[in-house]
mmCIF entry with sequence, helices, sheets and N, C-alpha, C, O atoms, coordinates in Angstrom:
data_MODEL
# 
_entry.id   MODEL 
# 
_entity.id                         1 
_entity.type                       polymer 
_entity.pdbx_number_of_molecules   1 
# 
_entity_poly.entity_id                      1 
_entity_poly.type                           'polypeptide(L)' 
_entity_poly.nstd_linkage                   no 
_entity_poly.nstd_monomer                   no 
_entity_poly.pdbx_seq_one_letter_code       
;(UNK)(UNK)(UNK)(UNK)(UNK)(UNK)(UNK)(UNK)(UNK)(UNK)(UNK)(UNK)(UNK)(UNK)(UNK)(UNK)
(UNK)(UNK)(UNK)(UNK)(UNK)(UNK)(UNK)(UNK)(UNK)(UNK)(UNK)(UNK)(UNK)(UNK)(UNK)(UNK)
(UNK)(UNK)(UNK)(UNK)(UNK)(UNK)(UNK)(UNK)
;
_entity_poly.pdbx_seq_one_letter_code_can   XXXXXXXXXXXXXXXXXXXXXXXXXXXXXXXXXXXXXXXX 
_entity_poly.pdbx_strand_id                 A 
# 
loop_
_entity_poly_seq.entity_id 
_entity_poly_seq.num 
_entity_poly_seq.mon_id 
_entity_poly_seq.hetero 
1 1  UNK n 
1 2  UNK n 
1 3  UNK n 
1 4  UNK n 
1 5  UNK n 
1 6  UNK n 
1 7  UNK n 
1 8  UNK n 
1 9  UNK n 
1 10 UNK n 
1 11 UNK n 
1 12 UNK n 
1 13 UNK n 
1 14 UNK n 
1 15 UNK n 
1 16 UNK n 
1 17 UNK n 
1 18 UNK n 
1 19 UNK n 
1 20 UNK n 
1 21 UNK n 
1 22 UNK n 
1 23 UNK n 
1 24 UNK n 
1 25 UNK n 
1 26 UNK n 
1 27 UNK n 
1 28 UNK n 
1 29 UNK n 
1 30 UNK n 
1 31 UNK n 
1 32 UNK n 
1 33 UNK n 
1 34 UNK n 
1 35 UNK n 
1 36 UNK n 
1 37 UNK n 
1 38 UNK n 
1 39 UNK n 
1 40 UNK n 
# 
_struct_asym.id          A 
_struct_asym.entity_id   1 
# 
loop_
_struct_conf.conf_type_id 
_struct_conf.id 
_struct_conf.pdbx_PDB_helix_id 
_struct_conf.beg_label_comp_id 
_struct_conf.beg_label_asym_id 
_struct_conf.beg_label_seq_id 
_struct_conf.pdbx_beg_PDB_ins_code 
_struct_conf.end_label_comp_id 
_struct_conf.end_label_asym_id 
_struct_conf.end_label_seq_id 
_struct_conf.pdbx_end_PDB_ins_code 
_struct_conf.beg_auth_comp_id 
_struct_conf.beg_auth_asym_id 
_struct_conf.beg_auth_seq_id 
_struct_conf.end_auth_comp_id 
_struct_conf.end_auth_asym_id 
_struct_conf.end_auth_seq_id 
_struct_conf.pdbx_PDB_helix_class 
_struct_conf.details 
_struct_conf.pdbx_PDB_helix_length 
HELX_P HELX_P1 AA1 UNK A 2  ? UNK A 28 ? UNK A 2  UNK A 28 1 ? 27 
HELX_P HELX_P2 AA2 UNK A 34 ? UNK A 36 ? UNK A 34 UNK A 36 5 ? 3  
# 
_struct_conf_type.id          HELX_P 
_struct_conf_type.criteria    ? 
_struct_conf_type.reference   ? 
# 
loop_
_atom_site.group_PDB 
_atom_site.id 
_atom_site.type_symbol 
_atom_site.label_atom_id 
_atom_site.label_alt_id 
_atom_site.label_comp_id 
_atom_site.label_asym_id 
_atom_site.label_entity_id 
_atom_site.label_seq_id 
_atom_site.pdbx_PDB_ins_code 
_atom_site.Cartn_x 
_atom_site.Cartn_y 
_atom_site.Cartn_z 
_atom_site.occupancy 
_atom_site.B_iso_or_equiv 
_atom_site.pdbx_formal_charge 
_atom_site.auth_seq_id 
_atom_site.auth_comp_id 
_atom_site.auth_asym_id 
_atom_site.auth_atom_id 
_atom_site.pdbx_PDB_model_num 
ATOM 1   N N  . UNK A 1 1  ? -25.390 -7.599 1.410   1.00 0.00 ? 1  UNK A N  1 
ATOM 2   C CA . UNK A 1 1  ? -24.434 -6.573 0.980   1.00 0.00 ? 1  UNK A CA 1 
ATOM 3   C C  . UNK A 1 1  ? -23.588 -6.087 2.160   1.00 0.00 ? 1  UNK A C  1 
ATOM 4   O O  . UNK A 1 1  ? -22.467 -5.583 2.103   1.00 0.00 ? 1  UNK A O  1 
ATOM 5   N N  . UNK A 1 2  ? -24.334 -6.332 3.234   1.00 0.00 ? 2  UNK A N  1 
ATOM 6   C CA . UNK A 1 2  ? -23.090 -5.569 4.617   1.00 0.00 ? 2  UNK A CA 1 
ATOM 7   C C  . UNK A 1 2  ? -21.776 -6.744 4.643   1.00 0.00 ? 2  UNK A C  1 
ATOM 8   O O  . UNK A 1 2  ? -20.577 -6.489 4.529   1.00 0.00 ? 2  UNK A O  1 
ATOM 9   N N  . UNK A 1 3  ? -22.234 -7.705 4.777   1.00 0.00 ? 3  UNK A N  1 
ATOM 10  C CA . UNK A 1 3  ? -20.785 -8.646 4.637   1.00 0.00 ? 3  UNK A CA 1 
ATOM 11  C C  . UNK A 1 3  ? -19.435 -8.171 3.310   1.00 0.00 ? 3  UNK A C  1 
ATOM 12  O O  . UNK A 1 3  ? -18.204 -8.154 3.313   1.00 0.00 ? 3  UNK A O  1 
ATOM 13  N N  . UNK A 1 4  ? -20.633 -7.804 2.188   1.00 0.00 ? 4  UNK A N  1 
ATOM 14  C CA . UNK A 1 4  ? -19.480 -7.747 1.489   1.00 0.00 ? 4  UNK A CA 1 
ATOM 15  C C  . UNK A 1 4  ? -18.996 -6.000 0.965   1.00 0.00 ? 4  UNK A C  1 
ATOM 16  O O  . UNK A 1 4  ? -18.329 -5.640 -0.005  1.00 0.00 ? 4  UNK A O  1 
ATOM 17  N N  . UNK A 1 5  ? -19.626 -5.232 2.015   1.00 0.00 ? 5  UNK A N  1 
ATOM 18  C CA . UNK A 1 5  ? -18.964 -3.825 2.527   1.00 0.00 ? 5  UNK A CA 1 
ATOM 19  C C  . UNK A 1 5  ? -18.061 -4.012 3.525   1.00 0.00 ? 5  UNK A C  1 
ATOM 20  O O  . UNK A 1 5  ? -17.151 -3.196 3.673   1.00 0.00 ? 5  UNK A O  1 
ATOM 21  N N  . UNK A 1 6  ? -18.226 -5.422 4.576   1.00 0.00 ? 6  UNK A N  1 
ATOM 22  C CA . UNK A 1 6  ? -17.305 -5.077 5.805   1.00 0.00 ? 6  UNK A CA 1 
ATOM 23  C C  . UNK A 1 6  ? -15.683 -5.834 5.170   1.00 0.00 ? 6  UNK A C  1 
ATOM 24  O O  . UNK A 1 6  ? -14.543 -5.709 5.618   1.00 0.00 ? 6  UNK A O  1 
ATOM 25  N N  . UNK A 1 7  ? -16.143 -6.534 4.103   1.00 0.00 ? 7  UNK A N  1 
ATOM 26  C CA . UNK A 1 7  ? -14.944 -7.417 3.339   1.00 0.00 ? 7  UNK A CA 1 
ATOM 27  C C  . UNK A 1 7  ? -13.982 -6.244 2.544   1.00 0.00 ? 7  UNK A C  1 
ATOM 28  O O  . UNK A 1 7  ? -12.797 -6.450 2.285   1.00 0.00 ? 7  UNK A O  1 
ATOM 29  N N  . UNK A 1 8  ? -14.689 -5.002 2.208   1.00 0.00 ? 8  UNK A N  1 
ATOM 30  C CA . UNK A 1 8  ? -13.919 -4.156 1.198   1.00 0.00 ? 8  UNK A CA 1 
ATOM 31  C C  . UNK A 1 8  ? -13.367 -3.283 2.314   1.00 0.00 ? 8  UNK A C  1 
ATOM 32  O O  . UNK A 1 8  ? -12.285 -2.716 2.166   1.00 0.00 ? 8  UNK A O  1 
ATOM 33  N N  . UNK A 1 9  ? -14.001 -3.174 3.298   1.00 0.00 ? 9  UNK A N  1 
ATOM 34  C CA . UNK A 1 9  ? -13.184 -2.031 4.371   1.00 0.00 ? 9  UNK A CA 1 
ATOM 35  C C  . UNK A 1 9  ? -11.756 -2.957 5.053   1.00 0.00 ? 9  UNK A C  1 
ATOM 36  O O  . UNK A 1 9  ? -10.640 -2.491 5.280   1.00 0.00 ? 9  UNK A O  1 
ATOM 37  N N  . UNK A 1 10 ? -12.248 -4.444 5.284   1.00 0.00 ? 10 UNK A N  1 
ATOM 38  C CA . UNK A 1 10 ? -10.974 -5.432 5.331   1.00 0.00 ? 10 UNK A CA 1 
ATOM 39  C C  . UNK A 1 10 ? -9.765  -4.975 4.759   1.00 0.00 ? 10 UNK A C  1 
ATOM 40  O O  . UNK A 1 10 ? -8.653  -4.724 5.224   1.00 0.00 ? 10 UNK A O  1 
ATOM 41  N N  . UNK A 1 11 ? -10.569 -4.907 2.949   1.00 0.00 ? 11 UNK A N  1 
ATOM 42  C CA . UNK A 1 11 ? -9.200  -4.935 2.379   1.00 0.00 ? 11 UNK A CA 1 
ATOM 43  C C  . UNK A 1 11 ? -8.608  -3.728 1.947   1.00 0.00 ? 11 UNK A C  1 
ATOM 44  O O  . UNK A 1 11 ? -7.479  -3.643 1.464   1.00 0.00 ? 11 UNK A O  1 
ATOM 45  N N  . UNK A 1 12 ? -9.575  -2.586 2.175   1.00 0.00 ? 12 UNK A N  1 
ATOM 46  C CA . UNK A 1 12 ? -9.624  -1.417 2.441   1.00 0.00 ? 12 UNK A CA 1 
ATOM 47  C C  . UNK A 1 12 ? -7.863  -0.942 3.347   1.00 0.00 ? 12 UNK A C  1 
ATOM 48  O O  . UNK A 1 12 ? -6.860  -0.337 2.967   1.00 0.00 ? 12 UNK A O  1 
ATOM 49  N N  . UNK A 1 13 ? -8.248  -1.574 4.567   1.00 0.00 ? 13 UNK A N  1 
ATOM 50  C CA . UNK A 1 13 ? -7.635  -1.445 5.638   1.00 0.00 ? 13 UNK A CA 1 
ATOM 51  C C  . UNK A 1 13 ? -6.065  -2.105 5.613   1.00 0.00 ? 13 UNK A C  1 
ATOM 52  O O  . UNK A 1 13 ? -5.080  -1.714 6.240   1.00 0.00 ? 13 UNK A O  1 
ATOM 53  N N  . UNK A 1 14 ? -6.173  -3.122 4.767   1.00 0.00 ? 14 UNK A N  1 
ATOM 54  C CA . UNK A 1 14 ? -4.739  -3.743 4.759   1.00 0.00 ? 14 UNK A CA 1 
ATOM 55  C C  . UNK A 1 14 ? -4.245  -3.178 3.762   1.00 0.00 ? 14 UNK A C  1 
ATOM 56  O O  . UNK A 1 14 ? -3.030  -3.034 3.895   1.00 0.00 ? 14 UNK A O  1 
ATOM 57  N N  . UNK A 1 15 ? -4.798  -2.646 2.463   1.00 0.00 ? 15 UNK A N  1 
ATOM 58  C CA . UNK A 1 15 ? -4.316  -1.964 1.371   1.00 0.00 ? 15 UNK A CA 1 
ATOM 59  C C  . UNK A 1 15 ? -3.655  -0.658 1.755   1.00 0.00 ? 15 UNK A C  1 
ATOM 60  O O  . UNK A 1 15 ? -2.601  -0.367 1.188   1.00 0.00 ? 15 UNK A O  1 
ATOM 61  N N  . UNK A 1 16 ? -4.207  0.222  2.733   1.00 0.00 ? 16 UNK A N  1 
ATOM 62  C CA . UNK A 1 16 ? -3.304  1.299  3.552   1.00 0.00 ? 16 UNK A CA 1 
ATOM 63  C C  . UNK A 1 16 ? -2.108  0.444  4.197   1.00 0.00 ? 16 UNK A C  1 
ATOM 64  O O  . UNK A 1 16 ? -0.998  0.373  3.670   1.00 0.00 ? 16 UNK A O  1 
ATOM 65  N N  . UNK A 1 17 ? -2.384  -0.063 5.145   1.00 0.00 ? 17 UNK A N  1 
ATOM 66  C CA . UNK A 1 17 ? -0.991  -0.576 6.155   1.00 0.00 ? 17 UNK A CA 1 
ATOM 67  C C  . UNK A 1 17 ? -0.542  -1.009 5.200   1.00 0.00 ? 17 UNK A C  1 
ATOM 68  O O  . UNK A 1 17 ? 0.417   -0.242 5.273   1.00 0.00 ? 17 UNK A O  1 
ATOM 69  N N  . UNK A 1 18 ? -0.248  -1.800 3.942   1.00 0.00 ? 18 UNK A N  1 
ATOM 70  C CA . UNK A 1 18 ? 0.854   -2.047 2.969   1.00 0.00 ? 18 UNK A CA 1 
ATOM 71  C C  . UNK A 1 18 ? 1.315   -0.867 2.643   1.00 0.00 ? 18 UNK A C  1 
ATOM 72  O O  . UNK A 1 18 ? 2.505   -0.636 2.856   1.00 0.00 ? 18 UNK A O  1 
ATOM 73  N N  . UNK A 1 19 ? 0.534   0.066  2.096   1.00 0.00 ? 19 UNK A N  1 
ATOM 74  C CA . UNK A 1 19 ? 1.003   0.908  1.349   1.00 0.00 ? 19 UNK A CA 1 
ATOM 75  C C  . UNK A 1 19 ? 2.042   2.161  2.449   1.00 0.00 ? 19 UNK A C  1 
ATOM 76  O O  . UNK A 1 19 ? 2.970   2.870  2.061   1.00 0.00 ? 19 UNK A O  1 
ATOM 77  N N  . UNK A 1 20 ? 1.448   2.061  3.885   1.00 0.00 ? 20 UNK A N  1 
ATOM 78  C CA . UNK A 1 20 ? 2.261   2.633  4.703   1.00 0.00 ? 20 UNK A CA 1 
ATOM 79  C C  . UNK A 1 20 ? 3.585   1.506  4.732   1.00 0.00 ? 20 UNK A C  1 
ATOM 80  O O  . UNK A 1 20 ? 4.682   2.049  4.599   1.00 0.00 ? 20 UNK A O  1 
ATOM 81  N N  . UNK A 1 21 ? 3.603   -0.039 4.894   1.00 0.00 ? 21 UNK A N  1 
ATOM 82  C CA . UNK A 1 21 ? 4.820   -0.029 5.420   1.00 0.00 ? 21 UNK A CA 1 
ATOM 83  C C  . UNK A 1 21 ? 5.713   -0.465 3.629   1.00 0.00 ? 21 UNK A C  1 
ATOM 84  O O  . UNK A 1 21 ? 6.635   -1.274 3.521   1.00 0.00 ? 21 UNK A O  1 
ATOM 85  N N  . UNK A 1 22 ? 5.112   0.313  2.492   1.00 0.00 ? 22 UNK A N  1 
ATOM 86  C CA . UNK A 1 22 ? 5.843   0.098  1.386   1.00 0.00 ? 22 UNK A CA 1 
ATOM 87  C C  . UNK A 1 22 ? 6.572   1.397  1.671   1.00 0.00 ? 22 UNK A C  1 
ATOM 88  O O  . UNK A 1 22 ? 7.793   1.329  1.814   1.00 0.00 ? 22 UNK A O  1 
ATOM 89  N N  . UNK A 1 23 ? 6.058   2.399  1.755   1.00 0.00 ? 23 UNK A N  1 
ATOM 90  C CA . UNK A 1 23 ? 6.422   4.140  1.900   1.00 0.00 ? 23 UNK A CA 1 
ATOM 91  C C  . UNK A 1 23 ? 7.551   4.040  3.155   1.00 0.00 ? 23 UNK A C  1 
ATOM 92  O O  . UNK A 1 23 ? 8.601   4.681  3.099   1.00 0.00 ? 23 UNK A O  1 
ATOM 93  N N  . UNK A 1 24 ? 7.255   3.273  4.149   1.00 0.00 ? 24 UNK A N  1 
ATOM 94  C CA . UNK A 1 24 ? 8.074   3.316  5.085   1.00 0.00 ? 24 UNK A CA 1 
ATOM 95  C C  . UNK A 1 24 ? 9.484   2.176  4.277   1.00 0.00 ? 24 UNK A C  1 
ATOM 96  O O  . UNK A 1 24 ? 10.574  2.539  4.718   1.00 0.00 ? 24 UNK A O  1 
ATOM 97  N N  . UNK A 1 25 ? 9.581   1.316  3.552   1.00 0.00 ? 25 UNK A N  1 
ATOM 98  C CA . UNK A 1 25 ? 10.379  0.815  3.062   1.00 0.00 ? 25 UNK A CA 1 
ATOM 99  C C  . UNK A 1 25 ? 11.528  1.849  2.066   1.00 0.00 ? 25 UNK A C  1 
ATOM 100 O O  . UNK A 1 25 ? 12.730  2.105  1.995   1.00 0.00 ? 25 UNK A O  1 
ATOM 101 N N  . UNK A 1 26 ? 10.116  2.228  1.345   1.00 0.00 ? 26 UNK A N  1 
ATOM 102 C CA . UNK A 1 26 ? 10.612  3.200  0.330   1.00 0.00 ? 26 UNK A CA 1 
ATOM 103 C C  . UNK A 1 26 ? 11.620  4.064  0.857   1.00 0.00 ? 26 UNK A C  1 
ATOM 104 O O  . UNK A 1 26 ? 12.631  4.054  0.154   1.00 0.00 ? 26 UNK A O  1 
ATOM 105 N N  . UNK A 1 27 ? 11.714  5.136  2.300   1.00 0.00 ? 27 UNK A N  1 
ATOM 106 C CA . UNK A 1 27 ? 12.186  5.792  2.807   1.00 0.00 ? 27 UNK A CA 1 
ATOM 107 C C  . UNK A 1 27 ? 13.773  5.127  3.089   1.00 0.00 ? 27 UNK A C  1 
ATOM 108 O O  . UNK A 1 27 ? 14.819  5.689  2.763   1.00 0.00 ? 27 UNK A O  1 
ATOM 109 N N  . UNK A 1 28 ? 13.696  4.162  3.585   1.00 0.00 ? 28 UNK A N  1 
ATOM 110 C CA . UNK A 1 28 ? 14.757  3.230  4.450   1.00 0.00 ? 28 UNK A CA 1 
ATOM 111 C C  . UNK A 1 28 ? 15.286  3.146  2.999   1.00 0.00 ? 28 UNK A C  1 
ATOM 112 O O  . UNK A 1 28 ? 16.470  3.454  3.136   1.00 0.00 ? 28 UNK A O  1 
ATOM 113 N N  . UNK A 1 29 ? 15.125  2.959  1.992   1.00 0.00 ? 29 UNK A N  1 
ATOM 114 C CA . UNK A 1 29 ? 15.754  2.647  0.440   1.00 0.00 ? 29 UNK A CA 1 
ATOM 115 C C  . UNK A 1 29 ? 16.049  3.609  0.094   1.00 0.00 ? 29 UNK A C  1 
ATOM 116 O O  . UNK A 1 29 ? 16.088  3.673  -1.135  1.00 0.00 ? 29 UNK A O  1 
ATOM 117 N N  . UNK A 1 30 ? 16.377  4.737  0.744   1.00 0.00 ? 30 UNK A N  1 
ATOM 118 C CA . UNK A 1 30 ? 16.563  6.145  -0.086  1.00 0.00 ? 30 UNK A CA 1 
ATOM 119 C C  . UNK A 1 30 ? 15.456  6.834  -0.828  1.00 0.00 ? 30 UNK A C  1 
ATOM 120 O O  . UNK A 1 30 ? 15.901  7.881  -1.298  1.00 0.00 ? 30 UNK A O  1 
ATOM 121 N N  . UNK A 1 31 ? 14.102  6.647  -1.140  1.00 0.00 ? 31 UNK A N  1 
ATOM 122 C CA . UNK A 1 31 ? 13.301  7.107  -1.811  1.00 0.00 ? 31 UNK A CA 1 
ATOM 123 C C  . UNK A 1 31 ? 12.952  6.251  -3.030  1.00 0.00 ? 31 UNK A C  1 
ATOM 124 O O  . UNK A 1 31 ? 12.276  6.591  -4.001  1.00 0.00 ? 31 UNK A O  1 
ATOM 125 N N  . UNK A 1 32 ? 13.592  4.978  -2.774  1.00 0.00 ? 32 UNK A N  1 
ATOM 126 C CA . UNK A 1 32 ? 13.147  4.139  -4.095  1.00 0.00 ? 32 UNK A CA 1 
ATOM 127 C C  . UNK A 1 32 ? 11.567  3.566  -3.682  1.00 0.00 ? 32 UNK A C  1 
ATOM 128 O O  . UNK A 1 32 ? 10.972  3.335  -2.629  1.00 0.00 ? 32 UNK A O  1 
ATOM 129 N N  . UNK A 1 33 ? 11.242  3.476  -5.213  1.00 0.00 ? 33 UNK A N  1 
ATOM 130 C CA . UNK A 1 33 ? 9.546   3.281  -5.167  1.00 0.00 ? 33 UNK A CA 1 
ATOM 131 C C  . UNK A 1 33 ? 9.251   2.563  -6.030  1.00 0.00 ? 33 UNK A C  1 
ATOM 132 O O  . UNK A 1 33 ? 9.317   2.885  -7.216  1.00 0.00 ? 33 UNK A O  1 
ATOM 133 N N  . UNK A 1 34 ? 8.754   1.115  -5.485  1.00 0.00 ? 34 UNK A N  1 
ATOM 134 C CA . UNK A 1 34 ? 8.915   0.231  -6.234  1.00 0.00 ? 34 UNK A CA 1 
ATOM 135 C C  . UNK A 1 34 ? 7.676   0.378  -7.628  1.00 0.00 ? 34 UNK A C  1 
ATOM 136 O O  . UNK A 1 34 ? 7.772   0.207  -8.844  1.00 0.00 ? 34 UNK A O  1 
ATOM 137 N N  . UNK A 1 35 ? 6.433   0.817  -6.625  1.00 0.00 ? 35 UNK A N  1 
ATOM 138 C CA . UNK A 1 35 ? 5.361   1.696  -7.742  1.00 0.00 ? 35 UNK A CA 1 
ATOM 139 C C  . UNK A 1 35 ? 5.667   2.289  -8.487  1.00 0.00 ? 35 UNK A C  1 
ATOM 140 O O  . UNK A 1 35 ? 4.738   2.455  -9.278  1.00 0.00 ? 35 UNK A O  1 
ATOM 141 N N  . UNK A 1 36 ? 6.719   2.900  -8.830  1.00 0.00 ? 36 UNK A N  1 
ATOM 142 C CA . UNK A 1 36 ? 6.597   3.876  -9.624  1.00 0.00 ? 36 UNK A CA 1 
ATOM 143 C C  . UNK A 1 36 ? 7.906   3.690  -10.758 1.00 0.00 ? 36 UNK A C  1 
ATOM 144 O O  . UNK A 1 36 ? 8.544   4.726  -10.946 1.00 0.00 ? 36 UNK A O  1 
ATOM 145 N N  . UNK A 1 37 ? 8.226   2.825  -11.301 1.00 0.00 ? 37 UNK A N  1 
ATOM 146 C CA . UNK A 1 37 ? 9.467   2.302  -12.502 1.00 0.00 ? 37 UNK A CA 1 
ATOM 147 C C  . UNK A 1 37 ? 10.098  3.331  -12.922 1.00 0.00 ? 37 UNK A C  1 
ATOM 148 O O  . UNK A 1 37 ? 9.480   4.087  -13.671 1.00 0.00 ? 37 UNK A O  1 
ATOM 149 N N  . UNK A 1 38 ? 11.536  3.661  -12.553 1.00 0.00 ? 38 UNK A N  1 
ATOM 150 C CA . UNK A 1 38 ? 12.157  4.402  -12.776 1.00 0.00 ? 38 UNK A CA 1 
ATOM 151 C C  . UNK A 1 38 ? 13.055  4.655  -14.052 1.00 0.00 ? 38 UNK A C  1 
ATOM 152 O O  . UNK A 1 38 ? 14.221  4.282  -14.179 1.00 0.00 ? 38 UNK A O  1 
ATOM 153 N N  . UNK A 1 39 ? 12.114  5.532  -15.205 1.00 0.00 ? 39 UNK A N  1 
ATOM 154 C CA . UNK A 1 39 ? 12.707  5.272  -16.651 1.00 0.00 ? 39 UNK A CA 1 
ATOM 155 C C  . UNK A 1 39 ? 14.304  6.086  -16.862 1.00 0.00 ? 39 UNK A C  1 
ATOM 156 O O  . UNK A 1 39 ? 14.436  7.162  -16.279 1.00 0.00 ? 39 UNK A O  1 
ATOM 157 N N  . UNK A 1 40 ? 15.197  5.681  -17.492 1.00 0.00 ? 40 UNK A N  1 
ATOM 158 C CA . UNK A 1 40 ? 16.165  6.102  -17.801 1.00 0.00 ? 40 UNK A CA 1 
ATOM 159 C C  . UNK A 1 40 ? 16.473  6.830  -18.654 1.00 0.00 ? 40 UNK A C  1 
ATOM 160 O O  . UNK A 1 40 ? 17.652  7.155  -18.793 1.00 0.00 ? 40 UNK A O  1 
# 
């Protein structure tokens, strides 16, 4: 089970840094968010 705790903190860890350099995208786009579908 430790291998596959150190595998979820892995993806743990890259799932933040995406989500930071999506937010950091988001910003540079004016506040567009690709998460979040913008209804009309």
């Amino acid at each position: 089970m430790g291998m596959k705790k150190k595998g979820l903190e892995i993806l743990a860890k890259i799932a933040s840094n995406a989500a930071k350099r999506a937010e950091g995208r988001a910003s540079e786009w004016g506040g567009y968010q690709p998460k979040r579908p913008v209804r009309k």
